[in-house]
PQR file with spaces between the fields and no chain letter, atoms N, CA, C, O and H, PARSE charges and radii, in Angstrom:
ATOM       1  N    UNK     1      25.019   -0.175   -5.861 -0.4000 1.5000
ATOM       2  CA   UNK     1      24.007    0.063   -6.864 -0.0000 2.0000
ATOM       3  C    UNK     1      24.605    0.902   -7.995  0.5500 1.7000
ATOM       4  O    UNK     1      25.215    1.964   -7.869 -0.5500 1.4000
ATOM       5  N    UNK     2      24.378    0.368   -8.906 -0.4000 1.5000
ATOM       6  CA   UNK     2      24.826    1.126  -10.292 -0.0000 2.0000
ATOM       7  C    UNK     2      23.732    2.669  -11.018  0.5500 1.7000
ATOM       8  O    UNK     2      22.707    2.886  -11.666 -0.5500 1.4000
ATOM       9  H    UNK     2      23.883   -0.495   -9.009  0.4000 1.0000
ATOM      10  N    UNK     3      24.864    3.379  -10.327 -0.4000 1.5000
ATOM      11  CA   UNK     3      24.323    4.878  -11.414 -0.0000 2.0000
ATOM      12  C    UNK     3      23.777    4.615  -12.476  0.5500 1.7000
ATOM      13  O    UNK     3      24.352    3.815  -13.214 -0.5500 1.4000
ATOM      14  H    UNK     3      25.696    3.203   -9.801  0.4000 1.0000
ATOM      15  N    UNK     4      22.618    5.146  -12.858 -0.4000 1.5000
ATOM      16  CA   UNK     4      22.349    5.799  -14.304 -0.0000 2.0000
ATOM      17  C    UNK     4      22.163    7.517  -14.773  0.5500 1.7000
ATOM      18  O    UNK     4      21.548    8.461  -14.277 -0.5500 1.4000
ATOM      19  H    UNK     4      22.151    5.797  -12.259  0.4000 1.0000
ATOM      20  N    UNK     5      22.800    7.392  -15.655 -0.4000 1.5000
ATOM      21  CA   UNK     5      22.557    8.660  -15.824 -0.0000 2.0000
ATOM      22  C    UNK     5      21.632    9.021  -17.551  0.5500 1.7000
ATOM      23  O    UNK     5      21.734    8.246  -18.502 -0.5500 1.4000
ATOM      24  H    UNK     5      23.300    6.625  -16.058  0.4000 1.0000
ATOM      25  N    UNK     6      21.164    9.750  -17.576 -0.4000 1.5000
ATOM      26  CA   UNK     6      20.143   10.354  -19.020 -0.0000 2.0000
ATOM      27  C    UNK     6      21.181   10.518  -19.994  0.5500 1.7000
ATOM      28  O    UNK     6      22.149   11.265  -19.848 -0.5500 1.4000
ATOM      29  H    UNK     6      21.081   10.379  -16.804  0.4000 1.0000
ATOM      30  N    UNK     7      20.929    9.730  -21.087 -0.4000 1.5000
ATOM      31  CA   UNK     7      21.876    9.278  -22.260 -0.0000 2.0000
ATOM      32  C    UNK     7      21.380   10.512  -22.986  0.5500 1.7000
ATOM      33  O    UNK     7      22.154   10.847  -23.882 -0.5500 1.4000
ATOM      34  H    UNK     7      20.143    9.123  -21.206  0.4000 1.0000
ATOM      35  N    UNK     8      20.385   11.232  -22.867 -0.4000 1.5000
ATOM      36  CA   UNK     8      20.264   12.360  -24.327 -0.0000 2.0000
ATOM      37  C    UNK     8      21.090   13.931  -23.593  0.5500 1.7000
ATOM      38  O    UNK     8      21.669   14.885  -24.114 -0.5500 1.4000
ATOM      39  H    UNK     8      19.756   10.960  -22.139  0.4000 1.0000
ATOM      40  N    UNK     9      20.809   13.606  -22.366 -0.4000 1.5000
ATOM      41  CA   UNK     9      22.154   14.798  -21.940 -0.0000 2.0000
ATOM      42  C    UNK     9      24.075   14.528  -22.104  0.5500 1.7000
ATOM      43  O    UNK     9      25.104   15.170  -22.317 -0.5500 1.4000
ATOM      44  H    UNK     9      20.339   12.832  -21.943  0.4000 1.0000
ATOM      45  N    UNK    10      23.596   13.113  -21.828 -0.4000 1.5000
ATOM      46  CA   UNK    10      25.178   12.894  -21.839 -0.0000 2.0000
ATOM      47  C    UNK    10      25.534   13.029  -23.501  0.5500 1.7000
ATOM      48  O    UNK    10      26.544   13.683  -23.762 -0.5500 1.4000
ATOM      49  H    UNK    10      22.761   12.592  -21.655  0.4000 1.0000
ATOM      50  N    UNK    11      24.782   12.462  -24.619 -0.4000 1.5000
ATOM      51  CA   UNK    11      25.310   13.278  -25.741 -0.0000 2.0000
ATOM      52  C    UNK    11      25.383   14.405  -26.172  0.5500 1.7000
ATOM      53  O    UNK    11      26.324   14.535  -26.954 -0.5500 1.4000
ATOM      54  H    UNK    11      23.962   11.930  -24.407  0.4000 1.0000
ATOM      55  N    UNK    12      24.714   15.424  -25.984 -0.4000 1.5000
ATOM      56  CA   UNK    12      24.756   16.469  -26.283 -0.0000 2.0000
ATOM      57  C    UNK    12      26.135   17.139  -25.034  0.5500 1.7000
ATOM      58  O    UNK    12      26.382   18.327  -25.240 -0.5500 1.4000
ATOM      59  H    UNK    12      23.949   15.319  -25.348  0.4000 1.0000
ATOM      60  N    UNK    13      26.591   16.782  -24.386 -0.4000 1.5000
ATOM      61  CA   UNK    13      27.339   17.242  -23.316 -0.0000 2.0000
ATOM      62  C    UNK    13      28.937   16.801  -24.437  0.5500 1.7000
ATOM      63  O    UNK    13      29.907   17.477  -24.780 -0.5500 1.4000
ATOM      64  H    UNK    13      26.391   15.817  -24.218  0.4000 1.0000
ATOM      65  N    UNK    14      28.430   15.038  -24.763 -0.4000 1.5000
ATOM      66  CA   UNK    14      29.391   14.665  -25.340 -0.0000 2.0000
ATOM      67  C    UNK    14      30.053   15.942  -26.939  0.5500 1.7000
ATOM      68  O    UNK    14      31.117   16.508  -27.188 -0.5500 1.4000
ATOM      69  H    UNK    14      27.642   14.489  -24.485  0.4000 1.0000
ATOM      70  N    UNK    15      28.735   15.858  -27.596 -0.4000 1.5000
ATOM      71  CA   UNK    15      29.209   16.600  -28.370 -0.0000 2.0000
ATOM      72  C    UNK    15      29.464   18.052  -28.118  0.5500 1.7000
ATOM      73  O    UNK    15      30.166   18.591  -28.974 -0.5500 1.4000
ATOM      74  H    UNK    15      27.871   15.398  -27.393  0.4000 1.0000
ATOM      75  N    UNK    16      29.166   18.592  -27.412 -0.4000 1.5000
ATOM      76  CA   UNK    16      30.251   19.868  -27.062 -0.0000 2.0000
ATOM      77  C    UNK    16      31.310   19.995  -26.507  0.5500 1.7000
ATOM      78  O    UNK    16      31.964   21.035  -26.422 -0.5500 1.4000
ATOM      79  H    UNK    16      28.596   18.154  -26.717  0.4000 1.0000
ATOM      80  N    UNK    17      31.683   18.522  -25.906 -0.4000 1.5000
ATOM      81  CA   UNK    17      33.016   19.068  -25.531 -0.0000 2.0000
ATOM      82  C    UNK    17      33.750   18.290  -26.480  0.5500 1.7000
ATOM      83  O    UNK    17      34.976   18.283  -26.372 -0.5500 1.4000
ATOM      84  H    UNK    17      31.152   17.677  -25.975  0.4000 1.0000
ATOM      85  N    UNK    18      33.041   17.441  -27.657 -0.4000 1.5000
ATOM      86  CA   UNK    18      34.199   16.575  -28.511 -0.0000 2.0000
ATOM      87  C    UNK    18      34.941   15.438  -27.845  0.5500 1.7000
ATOM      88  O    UNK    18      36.073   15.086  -28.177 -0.5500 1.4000
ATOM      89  H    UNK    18      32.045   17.447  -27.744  0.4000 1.0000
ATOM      90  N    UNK    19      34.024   14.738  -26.615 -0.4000 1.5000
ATOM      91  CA   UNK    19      34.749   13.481  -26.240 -0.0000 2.0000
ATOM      92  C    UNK    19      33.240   12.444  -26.564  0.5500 1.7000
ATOM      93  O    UNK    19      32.362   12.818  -27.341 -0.5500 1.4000
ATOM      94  H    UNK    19      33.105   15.024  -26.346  0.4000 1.0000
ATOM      95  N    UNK    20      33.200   11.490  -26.013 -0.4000 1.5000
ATOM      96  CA   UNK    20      32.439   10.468  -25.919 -0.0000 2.0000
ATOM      97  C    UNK    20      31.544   10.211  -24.810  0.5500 1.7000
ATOM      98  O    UNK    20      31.989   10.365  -23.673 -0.5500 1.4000
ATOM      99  H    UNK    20      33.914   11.186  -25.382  0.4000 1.0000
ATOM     100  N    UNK    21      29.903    9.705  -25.044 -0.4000 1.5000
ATOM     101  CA   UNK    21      29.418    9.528  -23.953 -0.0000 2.0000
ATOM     102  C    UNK    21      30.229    8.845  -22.628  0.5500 1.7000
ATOM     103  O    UNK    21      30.134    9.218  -21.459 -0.5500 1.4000
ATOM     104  H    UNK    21      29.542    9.580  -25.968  0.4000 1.0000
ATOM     105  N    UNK    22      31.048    7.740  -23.156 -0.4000 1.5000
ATOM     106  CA   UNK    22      31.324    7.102  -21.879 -0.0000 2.0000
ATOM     107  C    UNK    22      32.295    7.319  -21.294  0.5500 1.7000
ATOM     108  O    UNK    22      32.696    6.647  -20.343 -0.5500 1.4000
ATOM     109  H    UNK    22      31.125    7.437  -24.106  0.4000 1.0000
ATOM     110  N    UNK    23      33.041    8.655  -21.935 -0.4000 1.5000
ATOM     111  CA   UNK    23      33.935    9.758  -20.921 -0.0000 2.0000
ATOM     112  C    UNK    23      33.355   10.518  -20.226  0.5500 1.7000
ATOM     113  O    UNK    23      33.735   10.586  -19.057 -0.5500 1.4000
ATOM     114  H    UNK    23      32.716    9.201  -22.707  0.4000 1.0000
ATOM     115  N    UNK    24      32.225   11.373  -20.668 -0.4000 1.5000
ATOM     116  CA   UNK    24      31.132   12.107  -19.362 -0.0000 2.0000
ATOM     117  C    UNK    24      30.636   11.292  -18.459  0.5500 1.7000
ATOM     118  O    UNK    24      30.025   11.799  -17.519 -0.5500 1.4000
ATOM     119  H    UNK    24      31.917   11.317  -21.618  0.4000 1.0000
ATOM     120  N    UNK    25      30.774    9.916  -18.529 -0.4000 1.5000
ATOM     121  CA   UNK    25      30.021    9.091  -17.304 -0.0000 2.0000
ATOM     122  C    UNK    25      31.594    9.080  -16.642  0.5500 1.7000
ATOM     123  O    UNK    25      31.591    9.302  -15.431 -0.5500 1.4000
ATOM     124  H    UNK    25      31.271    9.504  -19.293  0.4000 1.0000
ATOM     125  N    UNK    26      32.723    8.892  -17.153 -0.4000 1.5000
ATOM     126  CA   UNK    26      33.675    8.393  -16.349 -0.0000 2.0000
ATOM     127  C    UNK    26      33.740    9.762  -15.087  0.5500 1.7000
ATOM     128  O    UNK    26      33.757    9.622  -13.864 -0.5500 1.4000
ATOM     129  H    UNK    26      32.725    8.712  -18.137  0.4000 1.0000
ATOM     130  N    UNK    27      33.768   11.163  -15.950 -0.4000 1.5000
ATOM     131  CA   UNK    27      34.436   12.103  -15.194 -0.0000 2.0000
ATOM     132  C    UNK    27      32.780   12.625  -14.529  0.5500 1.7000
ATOM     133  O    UNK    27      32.714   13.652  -13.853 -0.5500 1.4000
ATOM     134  H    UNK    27      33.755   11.277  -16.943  0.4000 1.0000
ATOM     135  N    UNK    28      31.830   11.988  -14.752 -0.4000 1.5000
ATOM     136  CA   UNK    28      30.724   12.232  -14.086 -0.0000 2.0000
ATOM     137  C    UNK    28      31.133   11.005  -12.232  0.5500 1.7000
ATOM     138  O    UNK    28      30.863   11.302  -11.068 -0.5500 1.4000
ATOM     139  H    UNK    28      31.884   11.154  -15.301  0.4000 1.0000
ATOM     140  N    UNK    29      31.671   10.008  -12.662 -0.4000 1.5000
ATOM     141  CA   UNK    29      32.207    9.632  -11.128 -0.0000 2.0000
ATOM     142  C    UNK    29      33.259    9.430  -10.882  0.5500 1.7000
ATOM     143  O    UNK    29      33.626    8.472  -10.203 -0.5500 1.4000
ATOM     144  H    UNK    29      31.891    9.767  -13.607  0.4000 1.0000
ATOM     145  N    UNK    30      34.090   10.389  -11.435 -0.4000 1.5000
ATOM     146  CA   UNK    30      35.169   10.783  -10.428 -0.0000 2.0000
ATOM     147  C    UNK    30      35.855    9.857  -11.129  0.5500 1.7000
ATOM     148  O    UNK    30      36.767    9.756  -10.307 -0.5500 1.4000
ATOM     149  H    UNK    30      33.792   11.168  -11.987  0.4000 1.0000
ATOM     150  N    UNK    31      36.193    9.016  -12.073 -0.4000 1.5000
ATOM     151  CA   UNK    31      36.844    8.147  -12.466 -0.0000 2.0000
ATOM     152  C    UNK    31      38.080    8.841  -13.240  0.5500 1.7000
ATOM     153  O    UNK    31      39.122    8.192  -13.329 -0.5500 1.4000
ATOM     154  H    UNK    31      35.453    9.098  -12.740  0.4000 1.0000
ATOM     155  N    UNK    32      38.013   10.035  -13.760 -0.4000 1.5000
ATOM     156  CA   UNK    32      38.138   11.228  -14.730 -0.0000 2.0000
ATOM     157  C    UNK    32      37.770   12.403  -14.486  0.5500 1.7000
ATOM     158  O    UNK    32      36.644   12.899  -14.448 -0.5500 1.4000
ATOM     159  H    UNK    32      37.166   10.562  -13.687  0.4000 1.0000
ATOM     160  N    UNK    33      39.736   13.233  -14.166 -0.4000 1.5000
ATOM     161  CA   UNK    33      39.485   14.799  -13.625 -0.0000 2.0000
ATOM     162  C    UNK    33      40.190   15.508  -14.834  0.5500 1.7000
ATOM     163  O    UNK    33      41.404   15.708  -14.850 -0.5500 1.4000
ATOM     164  H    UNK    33      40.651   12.829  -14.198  0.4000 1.0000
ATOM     165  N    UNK    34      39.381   15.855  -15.797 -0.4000 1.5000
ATOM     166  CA   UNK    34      40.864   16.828  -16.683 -0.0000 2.0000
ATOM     167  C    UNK    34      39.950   18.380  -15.720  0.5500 1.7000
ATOM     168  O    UNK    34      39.106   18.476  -14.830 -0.5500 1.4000
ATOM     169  H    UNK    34      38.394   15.693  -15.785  0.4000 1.0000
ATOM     170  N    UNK    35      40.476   19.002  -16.276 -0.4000 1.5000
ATOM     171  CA   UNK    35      40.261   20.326  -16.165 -0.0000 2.0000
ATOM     172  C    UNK    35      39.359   21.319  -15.830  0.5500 1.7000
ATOM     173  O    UNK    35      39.475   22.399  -15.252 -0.5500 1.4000
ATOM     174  H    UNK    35      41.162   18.924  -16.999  0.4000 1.0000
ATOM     175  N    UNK    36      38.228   20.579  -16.429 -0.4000 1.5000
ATOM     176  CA   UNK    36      37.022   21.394  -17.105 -0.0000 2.0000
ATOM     177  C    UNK    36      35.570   20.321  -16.306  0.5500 1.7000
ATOM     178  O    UNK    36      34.405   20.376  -16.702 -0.5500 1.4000
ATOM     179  H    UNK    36      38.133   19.701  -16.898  0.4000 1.0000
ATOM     180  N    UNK    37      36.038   19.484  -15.222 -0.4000 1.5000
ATOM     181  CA   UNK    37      35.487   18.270  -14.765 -0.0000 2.0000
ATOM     182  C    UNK    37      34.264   19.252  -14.246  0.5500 1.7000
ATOM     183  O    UNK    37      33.305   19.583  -14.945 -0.5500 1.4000
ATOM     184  H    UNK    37      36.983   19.440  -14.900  0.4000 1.0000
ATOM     185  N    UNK    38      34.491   19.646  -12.895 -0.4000 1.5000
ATOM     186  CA   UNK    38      33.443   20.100  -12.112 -0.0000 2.0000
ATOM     187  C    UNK    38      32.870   21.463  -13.272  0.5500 1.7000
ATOM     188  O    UNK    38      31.873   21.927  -12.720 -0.5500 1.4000
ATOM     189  H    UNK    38      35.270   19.377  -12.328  0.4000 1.0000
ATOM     190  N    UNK    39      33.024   21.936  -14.091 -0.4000 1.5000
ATOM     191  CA   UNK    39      31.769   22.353  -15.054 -0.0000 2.0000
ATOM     192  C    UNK    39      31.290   21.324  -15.737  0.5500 1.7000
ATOM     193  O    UNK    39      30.135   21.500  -16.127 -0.5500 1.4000
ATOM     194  H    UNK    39      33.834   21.559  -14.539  0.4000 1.0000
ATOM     195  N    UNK    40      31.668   20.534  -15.956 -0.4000 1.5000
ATOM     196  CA   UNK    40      30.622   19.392  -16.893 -0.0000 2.0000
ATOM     197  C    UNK    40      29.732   18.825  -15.485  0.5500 1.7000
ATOM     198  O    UNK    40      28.522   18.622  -15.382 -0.5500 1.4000
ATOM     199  H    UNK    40      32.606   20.390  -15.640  0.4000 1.0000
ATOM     200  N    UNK    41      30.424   18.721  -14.844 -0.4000 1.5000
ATOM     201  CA   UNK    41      29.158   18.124  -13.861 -0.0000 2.0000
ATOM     202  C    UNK    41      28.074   19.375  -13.568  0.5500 1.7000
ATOM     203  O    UNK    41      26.951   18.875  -13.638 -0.5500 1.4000
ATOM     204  H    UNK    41      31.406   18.886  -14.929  0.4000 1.0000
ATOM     205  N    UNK    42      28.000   20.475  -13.338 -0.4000 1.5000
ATOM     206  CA   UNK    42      27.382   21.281  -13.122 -0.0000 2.0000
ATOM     207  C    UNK    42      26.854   21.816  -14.165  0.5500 1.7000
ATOM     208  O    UNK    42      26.319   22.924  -14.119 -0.5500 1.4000
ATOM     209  H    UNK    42      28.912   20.881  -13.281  0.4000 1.0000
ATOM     210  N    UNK    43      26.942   21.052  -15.315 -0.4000 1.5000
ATOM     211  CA   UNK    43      26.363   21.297  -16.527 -0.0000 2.0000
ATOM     212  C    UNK    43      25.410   20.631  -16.839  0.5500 1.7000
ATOM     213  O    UNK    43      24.492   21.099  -17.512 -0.5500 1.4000
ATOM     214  H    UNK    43      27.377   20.152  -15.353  0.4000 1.0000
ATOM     215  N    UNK    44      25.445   19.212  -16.345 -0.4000 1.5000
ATOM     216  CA   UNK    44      24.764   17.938  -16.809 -0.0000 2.0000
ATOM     217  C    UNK    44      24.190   18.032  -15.568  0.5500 1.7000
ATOM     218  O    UNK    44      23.220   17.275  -15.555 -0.5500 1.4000
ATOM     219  H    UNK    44      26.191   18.832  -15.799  0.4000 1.0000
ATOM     220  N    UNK    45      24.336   18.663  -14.390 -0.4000 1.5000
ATOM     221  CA   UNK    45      22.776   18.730  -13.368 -0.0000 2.0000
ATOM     222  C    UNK    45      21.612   19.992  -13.642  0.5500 1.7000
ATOM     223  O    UNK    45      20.413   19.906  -13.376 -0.5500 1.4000
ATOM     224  H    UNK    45      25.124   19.278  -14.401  0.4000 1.0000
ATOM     225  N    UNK    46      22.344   21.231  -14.273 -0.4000 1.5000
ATOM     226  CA   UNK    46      21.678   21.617  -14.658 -0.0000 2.0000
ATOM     227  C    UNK    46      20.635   21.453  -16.173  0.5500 1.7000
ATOM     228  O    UNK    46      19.608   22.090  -16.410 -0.5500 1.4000
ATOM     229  H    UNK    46      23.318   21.301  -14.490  0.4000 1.0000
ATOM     230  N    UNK    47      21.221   20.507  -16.953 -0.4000 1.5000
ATOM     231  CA   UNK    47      20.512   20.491  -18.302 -0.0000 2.0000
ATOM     232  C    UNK    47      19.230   19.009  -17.901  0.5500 1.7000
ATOM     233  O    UNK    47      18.140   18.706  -18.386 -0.5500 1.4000
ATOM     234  H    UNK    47      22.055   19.989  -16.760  0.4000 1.0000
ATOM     235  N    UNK    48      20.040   18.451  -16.866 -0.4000 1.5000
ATOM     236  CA   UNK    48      18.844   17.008  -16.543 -0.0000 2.0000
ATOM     237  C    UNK    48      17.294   17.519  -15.437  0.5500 1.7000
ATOM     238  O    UNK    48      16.123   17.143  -15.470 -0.5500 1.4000
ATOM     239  H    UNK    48      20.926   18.697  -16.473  0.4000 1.0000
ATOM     240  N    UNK    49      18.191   18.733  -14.356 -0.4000 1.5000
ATOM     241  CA   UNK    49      16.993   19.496  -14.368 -0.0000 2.0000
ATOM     242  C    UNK    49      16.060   19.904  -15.329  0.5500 1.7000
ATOM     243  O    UNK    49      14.867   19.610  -15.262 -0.5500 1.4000
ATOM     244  H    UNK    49      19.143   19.038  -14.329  0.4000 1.0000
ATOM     245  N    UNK    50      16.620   20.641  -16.315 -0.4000 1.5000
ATOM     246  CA   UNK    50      15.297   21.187  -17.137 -0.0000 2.0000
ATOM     247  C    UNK    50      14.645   20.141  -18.425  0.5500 1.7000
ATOM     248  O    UNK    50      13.876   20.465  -19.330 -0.5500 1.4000
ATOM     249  H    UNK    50      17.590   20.880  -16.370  0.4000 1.0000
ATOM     250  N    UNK    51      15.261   18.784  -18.130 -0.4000 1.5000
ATOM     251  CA   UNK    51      14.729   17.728  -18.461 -0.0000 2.0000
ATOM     252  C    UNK    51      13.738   17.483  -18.040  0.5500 1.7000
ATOM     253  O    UNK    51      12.707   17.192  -18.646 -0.5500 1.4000
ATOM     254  H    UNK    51      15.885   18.521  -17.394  0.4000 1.0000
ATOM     255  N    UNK    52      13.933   17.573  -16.876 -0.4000 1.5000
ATOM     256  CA   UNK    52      13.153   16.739  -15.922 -0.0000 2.0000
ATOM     257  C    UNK    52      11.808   17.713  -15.432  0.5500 1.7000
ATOM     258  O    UNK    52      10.807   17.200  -14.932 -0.5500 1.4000
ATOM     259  H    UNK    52      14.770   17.809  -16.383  0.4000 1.0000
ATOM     260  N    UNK    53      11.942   19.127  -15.646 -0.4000 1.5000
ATOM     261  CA   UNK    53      11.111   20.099  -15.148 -0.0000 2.0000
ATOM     262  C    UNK    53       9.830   20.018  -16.300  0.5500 1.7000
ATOM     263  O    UNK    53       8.631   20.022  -16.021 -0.5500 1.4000
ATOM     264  H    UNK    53      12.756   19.544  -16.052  0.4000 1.0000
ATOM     265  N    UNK    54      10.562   19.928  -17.957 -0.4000 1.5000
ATOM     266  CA   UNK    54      10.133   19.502  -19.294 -0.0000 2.0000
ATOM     267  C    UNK    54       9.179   18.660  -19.000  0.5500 1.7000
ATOM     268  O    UNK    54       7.962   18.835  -18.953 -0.5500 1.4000
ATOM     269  H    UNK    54      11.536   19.925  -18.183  0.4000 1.0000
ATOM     270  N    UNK    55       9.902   17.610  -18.779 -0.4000 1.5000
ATOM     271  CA   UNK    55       8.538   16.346  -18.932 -0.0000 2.0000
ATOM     272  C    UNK    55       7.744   16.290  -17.769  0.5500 1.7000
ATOM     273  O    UNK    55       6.790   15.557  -18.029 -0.5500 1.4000
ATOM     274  H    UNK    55      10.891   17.468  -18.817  0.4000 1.0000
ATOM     275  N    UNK    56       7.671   16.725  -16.564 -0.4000 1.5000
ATOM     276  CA   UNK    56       6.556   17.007  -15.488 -0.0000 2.0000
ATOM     277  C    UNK    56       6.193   18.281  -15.744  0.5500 1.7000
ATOM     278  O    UNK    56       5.562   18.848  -14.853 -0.5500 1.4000
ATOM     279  H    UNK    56       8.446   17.320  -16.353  0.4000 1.0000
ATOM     280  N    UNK    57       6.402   18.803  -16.613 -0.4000 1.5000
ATOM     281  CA   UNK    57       4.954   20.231  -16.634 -0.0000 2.0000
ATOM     282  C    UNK    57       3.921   19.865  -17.136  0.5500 1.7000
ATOM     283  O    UNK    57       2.986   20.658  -17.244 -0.5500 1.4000
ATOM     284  H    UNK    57       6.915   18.342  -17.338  0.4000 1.0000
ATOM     285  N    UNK    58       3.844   18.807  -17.490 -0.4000 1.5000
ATOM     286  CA   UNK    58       2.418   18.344  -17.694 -0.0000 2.0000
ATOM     287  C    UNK    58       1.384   18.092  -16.519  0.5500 1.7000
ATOM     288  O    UNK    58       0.169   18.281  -16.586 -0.5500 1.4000
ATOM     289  H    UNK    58       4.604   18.163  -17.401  0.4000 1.0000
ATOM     290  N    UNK    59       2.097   17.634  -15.442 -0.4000 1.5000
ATOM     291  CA   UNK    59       0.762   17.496  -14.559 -0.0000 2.0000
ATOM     292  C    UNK    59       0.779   18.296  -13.557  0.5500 1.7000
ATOM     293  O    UNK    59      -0.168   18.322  -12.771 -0.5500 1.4000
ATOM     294  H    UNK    59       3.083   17.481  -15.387  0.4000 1.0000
C-alpha cells in the first residue's frame, strides 16, 4: 500500500531546509539518509500532529 503523506507540511518542511517536496518523501522512507534525516522526520510528525489536532478542534 502506498504512503501518503500531507503535501502542506511537506512544503513548508521543503522550504526550510531548501530541498524539494519529493526529497522529504524520499528521506521520509528511508529512501534518503543525509544527516539531518531523523530530525526532519520528527519534525514532520510533529507539525502533521498539530495539523491534525487544528482541524479536529472543532468537534
Amino acid at each position: 500500500m502506498k504512503k501518503t503523506y500531507n503535501t502542506g507540511v511537506l512544503k513548508v518542511l521543503a522550504c526550510k531546509y531548501k530541498v524539494t517536496p519529493r526529497y522529504i518523501r524520499y528521506c521520509l522512507n528511508g529512501d534518503r539518509t543525509p544527516i539531518y534525516a531523523d530530525e526532519l522526520i520528527a519534525e514532520y510528525n510533529q507539525k502533521l500532529e498539530q495539523v491534525e489536532k487544528a482541524l479536529n478542534s472543532d468537534k
